[in-house]
N, C-alpha and C positions, 0 to 999 in steps of 0.2 A: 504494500500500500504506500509504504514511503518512496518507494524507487520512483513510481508512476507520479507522486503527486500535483510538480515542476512543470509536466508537459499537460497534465490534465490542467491546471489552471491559466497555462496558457492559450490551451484551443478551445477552453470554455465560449471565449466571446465569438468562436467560429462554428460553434454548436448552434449558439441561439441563431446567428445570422442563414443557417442552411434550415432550419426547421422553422424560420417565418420564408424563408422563400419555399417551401414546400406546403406551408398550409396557405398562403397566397396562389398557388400555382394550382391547386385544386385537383394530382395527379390522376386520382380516380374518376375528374370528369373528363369523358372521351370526345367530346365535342370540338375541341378545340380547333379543329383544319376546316370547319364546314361552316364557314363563315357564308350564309344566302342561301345554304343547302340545308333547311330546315323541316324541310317535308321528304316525303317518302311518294316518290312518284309510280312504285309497283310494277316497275319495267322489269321483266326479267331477260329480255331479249331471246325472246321467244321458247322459252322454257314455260311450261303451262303447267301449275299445280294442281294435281286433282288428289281431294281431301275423302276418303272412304272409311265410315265409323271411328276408329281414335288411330288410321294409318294415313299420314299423308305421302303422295308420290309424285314423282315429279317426270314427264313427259318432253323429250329434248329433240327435235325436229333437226335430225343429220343431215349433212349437206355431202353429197356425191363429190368426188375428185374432179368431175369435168366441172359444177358447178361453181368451185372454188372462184376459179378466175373471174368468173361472169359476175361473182357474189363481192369480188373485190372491187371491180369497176364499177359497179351501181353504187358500192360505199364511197368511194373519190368520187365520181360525180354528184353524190346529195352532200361530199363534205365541202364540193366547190361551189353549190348554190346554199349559201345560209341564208338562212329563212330568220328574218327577225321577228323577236317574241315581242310578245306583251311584254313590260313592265310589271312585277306582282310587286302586289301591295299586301305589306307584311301587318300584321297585325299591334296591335296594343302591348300585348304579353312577348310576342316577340320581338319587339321593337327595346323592351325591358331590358328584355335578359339579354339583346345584343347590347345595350348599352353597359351592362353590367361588365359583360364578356371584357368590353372592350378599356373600360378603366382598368380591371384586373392585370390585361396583359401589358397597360402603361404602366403599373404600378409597377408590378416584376420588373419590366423593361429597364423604370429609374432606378 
């Protein structure tokens, strides 16, 4: 206990400093990259759950070898016509908790 005492009193004031950035930082909240991505759009890209008594299964629409190529050109041509969205309008509650979000990660930042 004596040998340790010297170094523990010294990295005391670097204990408190890593365990107020860790309850600031919120680690168990998983949110943190999905800043506008706050809904669940249900896309599975073309995967179709079919749900039977307490078994769900999942139904996956394979695409042939010749299809491949055909399947890639239709994707580069919808990704060189973008289509502009709506504008969504976010809510009350979420409008909150981004503003929260967003102090938090200024405060950690300073």
């Amino acid at each position: 206990m004596f040998t340790c005492l010297i170094q523990y009193i010294l990295l005391v004031p670097s204990y408190v400093n890593i365990l107020m950035i860790y309850a600031f930082c919120n680690t168990h909240d998983v949110s943190w990259g999905t800043k506008g991505d706050n809904t669940n759009t249900g896309n599975l890209n073309g995967a179709l759950v079919i749900e039977e008594d307490d078994k769900a299964t999942i139904k996956i629409n394979v695409i042939e070898k010749e299809d491949i190529n055909v399947a890639y050109n239709n994707i580069i041509k919808e990704l060189k016509n973008k289509e502009h969205e709506e504008k969504q309008h976010r809510n009350a509650f979420t409008k909150k908790d981004d503003y929260y979000k967003l102090f938090r990660t200024n405060l950690v930042l300073s």
